[in-house]
N, C-alpha and C positions, 0 to 999 in steps of 0.2 A: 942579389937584388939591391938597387943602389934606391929606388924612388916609389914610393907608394901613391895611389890616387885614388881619393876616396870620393865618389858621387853617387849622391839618390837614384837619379836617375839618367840614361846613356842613350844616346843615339844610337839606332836609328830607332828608339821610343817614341810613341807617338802622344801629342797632348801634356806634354810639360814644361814648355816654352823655351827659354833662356838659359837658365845654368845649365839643363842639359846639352844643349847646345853650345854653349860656350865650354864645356867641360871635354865636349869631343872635341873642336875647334883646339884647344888647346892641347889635350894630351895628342891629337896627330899634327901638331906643329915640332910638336917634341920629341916625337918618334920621328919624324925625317929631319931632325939634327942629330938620327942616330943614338939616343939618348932610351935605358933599359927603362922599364917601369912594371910596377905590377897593378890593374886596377880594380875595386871592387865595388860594384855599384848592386842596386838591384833591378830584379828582370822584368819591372812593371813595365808597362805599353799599351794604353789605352786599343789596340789592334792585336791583341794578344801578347804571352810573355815570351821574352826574347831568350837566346840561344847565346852562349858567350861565340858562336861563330858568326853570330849575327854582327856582332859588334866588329867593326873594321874599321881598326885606328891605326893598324901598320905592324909590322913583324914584330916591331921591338914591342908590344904591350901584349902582358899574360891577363887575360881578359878571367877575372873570376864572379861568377852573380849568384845571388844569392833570391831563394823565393821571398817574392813579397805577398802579402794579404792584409788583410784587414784596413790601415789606416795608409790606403796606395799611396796618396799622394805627400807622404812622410817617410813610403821610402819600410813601413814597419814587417820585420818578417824576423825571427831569432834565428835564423841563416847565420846573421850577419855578425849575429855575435860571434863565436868560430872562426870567420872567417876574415873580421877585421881585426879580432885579436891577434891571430899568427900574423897578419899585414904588419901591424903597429910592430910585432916584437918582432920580426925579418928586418924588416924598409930600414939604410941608415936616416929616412927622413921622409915627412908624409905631408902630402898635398890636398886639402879637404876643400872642398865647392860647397858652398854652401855653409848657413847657420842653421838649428833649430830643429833639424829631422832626425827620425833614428839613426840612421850611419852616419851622418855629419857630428852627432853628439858623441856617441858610442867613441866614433874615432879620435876626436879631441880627448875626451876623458881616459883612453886608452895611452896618448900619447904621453898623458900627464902623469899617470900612475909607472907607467914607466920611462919617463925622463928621456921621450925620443923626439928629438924638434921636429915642431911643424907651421905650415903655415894656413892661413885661412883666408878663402876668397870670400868676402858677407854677402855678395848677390844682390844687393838692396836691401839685406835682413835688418840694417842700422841705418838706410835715410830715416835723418833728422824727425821730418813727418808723422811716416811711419812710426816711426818709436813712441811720439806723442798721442798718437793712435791707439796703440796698447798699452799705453800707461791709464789713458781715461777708460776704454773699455773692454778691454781682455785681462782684467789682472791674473788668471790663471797662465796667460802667457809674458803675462811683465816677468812673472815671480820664477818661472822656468829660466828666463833670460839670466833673472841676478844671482839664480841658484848654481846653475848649469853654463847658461853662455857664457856670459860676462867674466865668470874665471878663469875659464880654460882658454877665450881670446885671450886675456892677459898673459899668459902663458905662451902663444904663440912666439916663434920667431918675427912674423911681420903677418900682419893682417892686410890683405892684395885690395883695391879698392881702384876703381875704374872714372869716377869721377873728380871732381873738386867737393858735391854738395854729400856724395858717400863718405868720402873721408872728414868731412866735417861730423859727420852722423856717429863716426865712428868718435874722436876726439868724446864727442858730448858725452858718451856712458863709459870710456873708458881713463878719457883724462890726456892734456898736453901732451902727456910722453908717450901717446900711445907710437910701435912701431908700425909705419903706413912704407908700402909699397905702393905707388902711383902711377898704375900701366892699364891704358884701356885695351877693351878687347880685341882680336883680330878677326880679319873674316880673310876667308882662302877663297879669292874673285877668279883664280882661274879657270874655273868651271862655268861662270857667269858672262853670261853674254850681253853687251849694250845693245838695247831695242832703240829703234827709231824712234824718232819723234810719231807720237800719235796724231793725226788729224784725225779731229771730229770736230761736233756742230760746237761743243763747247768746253769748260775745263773739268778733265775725268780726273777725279783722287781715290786713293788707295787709303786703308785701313786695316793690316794685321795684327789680331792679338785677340784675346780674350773679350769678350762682353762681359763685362765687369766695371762696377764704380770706379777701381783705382787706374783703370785706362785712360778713365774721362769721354768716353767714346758719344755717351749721347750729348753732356755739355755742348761738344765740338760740333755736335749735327744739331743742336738749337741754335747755333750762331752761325753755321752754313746755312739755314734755313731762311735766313734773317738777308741773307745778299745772296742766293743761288739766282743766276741769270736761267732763262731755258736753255734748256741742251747742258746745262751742268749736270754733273754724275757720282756719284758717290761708291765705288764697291768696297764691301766689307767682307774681309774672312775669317776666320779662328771659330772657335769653342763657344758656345754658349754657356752660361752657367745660370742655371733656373733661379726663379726668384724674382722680386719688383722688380730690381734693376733694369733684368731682360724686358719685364713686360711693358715697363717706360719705353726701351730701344725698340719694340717691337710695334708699340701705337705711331713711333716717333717715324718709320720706316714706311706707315701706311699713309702718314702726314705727306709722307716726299712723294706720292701720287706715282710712284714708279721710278723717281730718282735713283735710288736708294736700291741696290740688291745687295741681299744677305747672300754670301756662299755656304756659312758654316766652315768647317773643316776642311781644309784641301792639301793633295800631298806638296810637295818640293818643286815639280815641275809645275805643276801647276797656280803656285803665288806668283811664281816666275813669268809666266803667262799674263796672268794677273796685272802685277806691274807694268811689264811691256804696255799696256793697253792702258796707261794710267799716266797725269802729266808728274804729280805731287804723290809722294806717300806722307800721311800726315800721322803723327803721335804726340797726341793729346793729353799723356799721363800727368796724373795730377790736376785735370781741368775742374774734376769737380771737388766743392771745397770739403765736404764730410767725404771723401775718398783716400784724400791723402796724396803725397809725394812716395811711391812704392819702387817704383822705375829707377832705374841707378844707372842703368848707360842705353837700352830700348837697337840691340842686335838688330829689328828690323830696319832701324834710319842705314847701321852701314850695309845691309846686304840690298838695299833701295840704289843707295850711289853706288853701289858695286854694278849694278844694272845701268847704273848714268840717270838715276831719277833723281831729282832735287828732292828735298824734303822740307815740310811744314812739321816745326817741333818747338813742345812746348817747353819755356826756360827752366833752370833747374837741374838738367840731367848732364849730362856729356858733350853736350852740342852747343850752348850759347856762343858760340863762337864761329858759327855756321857761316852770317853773314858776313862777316869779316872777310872768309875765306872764299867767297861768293861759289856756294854749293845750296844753297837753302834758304829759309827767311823761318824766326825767331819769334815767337809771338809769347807775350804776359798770358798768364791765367788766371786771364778774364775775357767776358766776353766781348767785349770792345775792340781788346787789342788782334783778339782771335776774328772776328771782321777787317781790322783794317787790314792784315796780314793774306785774309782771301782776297780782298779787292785788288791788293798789288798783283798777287798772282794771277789774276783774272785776266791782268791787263798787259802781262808779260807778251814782247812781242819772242815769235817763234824763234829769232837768231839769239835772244838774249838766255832763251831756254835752252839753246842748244850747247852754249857757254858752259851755262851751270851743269846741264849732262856731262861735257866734259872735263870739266873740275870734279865733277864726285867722281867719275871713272880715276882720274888720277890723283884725286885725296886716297883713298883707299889703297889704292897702291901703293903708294909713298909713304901713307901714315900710319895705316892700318895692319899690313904685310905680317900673319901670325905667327911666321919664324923667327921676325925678327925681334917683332915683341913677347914672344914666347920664349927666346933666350934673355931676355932681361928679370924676366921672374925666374927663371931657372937659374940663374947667375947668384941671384939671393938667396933662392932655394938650397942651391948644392954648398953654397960660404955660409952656412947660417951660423959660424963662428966670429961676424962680422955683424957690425948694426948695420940695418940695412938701409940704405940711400933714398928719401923721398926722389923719385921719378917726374919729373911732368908726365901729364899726358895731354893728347891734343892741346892746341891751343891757338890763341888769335894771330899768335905769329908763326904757325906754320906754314911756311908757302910751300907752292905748290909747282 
């Protein structure tokens, strides 16, 4: 066994957004470079628990899951103790998604005790923001961080980080010399089909992800609300999560007089659907100011252009660079700038949007392509007898 991969939770799990998804994303870019692994996640799935035959990430990965219970969405089950200890002392080297959960920590601290390098992807777990978030009001989670996190990052080979504002995040709690890897994530577009341009009466936008503060999702529909022309559209889908929050989004949805459909949860084919029937996909994370910056690179902006949708994205994450690249338009988070950013789009004639569809069909391609930036973390990965090389990722002079 040359490569260990350690993840909370695996696709095809349902209801865990991002690193799960980026974790499969990534270990089958790395099984079709023919590259051996072993990985052990747990078998949480909000649609019941998963089978390691469920998991299909390609021949080369020995898929091991371990039962979860109690605190799902951390990933906690003593499975895993077992089963990531023999990982740590096989693997000559181990690949951890994530900060802060049971197997994400277990695995680091395992690595440490036995002097087996590894690396760590932080997920968002160290935007800037964020971290200042748990300093004012979680100290039982600062103090996990300085006991727990913070030493065993230090310990890594290179800490993976997908933006410009994560690896600053990162720098702030660990110091100048922290080791950063610089590669954002890939999406595999060949399954993805570019939809047409939508005609309708007016401009339909898209919103996946959680309802939740740190989305920003109702901010973005008070300042839609504030310039929506008739025949403007809003659909939204993902997870609800109970509580004010929701029930702000839920008065806020009754305001839009029918604007406004909630999906809730939908599978794969069907966001896909979704989008086709949508001009903009918009991501708002961080619009509201007691929510925070949590978002570190927002997976749904490139699987949007991977479909040839433009996207409305808020600054900070992965994307300020959008406009430049003319795929998107960039907005401050605030609501001002968040209006004037719909009014352009409003006004966008159908040939200049058809442009921008096919710029993100072929940004994705060119920039994004998971094998091939799935071998530049694997390069550091497998040399982690070397300091590892800051990366760019995306940026304003990538052409296209």
């Amino acid at each position: 066994m040359d490569v260990g991969i350690v993840s909370t939770h695996i696709p095809p799990a349902k209801g865990y957004g991002g690193v799960s998804v980026t974790a499969g994303v990534l270990t089958k870019a790395w099984a079709e470079r023919g590259h051996r692994m072993v990985l052990v996640a747990s078998d949480e799935s909000i649609d019941g628990r998963l089978q390691a035959e469920d998991v299909q990430l390609g021949e080369q990965v020995d898929v091991r899951l371990y039962r979860c219970y109690g605190f799902r969405r951390w990933g906690f089950g003593l499975g895993a103790i077992p089963k990531l200890f023999k990982l740590c002392l096989q693997a000559q080297v181990i690949y951890i998604h994530g900060i802060a959960t049971w197997p994400s920590t277990l695995a680091a601290v395992f690595c440490c005790l036995l002097r087996k390098p590894f690396m760590v992807a932080v997920h968002g777990g160290l935007m800037p923001e964020h971290v200042d978030l748990i300093k004012r009001r979680k100290l039982h989670k600062w103090l996990y961080y300085k006991w727990l996190t913070f030493p065993t990052l230090r310990r890594a080979i290179a800490v993976h980080c997908t933006s410009d504002t994560e690896a600053e995040g990162v720098r702030n709690v660990l110091g100048e010399d922290a080791r950063i890897l610089l590669v954002p994530n890939g999406i595999d577009s060949r399954d993805i089909k570019v939809a047409h341009y939508p005609v309708s009466a007016g401009m339909r936008l898209c919103f996946l992800g959680h309802i939740q503060q740190e989305k920003g999702i109702n901010a973005f529909i008070r300042a839609w609300l504030k310039v929506r022309r008739p025949g403007d559209y809003l659909a939204i889908a993902g997870r609800s999560v109970d509580g004010a929050y929701f029930k702000e989004f839920q008065a806020l949805v009754e305001q839009a007089e029918g604007a406004i459909s909630y999906f809730g949860y939908l599978e794969r084919d069907e966001v896909m659907d979704l989008l086709a029937t949508s001009h903009f996909l918009v991501l708002p994370s961080g619009l509201e100011e007691a929510g925070g910056m949590r978002e570190n690179f927002g997976n749904v902006v490139a699987e949007a252009m991977a479909a040839g949708r433009p996207v409305l994205v808020a600054r900070g994450l992965a994307w300020d660079h959008l406009e430049a690249c003319g795929v998107g338009f960039v907005f401050d988070r605030n609501e001002n700038s968040v209006c004037e950013v719909l009014r352009k789009a409003q006004t966008l004639e159908r040939l200049t949007w058809e442009q921008l569809s096919w710029n993100d069909r072929q940004y994705v391609e060119q920039q994004l392509d998971p094998v091939k930036l799935g071998e530049k973390v694997w390069q550091v990965l497998t040399r982690h007898d070397a300091v590892p090389v800051v990366t760019q990722p995306i940026t304003e002079e990538a052409s296209l």
